[in-house]
C-alpha positions as CSV (number, residue, x, y, z in Angstrom):
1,X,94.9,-14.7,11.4
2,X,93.3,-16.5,14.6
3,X,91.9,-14.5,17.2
4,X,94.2,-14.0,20.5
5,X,92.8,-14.8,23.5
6,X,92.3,-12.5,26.7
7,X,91.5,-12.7,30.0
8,X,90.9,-11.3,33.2
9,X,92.2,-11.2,36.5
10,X,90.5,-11.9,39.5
11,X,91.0,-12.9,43.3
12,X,88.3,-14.0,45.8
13,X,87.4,-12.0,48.6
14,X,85.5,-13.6,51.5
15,X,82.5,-11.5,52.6
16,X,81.4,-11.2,56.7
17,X,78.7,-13.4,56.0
18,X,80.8,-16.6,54.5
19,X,80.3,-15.4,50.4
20,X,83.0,-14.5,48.2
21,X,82.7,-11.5,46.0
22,X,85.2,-11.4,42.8
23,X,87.5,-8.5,42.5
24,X,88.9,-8.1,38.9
25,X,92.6,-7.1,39.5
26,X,93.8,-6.5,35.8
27,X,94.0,-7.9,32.2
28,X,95.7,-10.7,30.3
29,X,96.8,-11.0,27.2
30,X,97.9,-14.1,24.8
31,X,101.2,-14.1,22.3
32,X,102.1,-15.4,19.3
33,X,103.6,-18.1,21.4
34,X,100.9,-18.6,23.9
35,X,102.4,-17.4,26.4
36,X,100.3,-15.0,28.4
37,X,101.1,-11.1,29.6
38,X,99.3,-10.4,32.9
39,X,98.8,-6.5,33.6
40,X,97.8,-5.7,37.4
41,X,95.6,-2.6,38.3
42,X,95.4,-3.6,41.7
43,X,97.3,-6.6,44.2
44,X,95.4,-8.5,46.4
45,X,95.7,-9.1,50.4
46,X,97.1,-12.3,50.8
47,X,95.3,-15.7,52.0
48,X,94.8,-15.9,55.6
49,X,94.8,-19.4,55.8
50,X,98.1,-19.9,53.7
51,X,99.3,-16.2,53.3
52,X,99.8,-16.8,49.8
53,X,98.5,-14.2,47.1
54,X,95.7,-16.3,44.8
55,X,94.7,-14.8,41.6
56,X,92.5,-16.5,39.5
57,X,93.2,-16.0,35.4
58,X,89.9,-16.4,33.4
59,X,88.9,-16.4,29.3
60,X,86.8,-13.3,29.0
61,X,83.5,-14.7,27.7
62,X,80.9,-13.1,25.6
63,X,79.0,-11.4,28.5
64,X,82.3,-9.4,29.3
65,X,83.1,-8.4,25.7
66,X,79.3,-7.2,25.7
67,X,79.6,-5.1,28.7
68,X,83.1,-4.1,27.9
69,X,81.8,-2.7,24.5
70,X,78.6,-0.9,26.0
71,X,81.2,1.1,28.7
72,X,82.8,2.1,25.0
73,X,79.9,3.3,23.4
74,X,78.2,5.0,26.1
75,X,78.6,8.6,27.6
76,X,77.9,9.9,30.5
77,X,77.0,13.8,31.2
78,X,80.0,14.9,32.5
79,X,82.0,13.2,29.6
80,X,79.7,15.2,27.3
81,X,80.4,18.4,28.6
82,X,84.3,17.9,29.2
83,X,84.2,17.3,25.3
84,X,81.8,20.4,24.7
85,X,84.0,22.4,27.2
86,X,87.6,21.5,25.8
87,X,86.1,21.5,21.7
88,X,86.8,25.4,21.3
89,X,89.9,27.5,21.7
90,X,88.7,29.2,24.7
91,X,89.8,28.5,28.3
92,X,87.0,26.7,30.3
93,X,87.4,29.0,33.5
């Protein structure tokens, strides 16, 4: 079996002082036939200059499966004690 590819979804956004930060916008996916499925958590505005909506479709890399996996394994307070609070039969409140 071959490893699928994913990627992400971004779109530039020009800052006030002439940089660009990178908004991710969603996730995409490869088929069996390499076709791609894009999923969208957010649209971008469109281009001023051309009033066209550019997204920008990149291979996730190993710095992003790294990052990706330590959001996974990590846990913050407040997800600790959601857990501890909804382990037992009794009502929270």
């Amino acid at each position: 079996m071959t490893d699928k590819k994913m990627f992400k979804i971004m779109c530039a956004i020009p800052k006030k002082d002439g940089g660009t930060y990178w908004m991710r916008l969603g996730n995409g996916f490869e088929n069996r036939d390499n076709s791609i499925n894009m999923y969208l958590n957010a649209l971008p505005a469109p281009n001023l200059k051309s009033g066209q909506y550019e997204l920008q479709l990149r291979e996730l890399d190993a710095e992003d499966l790294r990052r990706r996996e330590s959001y996974a394994t990590s846990s913050t307070p407040l997800s600790r004690a959601v857990t501890a609070a909804t382990a037992g039969d009794a009502v929270p409140f």
